[in-house]
C-alpha angles and dihedrals in degrees: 000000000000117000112215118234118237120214111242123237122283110252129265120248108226119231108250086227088052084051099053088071095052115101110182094342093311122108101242101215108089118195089193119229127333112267090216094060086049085056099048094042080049094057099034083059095044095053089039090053088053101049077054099066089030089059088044093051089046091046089045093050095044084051091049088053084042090059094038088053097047086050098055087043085052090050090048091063106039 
């Protein structure tokens, strides 16, 4: 089967006044980043920051039961 080509769309003629903003093919003019994607990477690290203490209060209390353990299998043979 032959696909047929399709020509593409003619081209879009740029406003002077939309031109007088470009510098080397980039508009000038920077907003700066979105303020909804800071808030997002804020709380991402904040709830990442969190899982962290919560998995070294969970490995610090494992090791706790671990030497507890070691130490009830060392009295039993003794």
């Amino acid at each position: 089967m032959s696909r047929k080509r399709t020509q593409p769309a003619p081209l879009a003629s740029i406003s002077r006044s939309n031109l007088e903003h470009v510098v080397g093919g980039r508009l000038a003019v920077s907003k700066g980043p979105d303020t909804g994607v800071v808030q997002g990477i804020k709380g991402l690290t904040e709830g990442v920051a969190a899982l962290q203490q919560k998995f070294a209060a969970d490995q610090a209390g494992q090791q706790q039961q671990m030497g507890q353990l070691m130490q009830q299998m060392q009295g039993r043979r003794g």
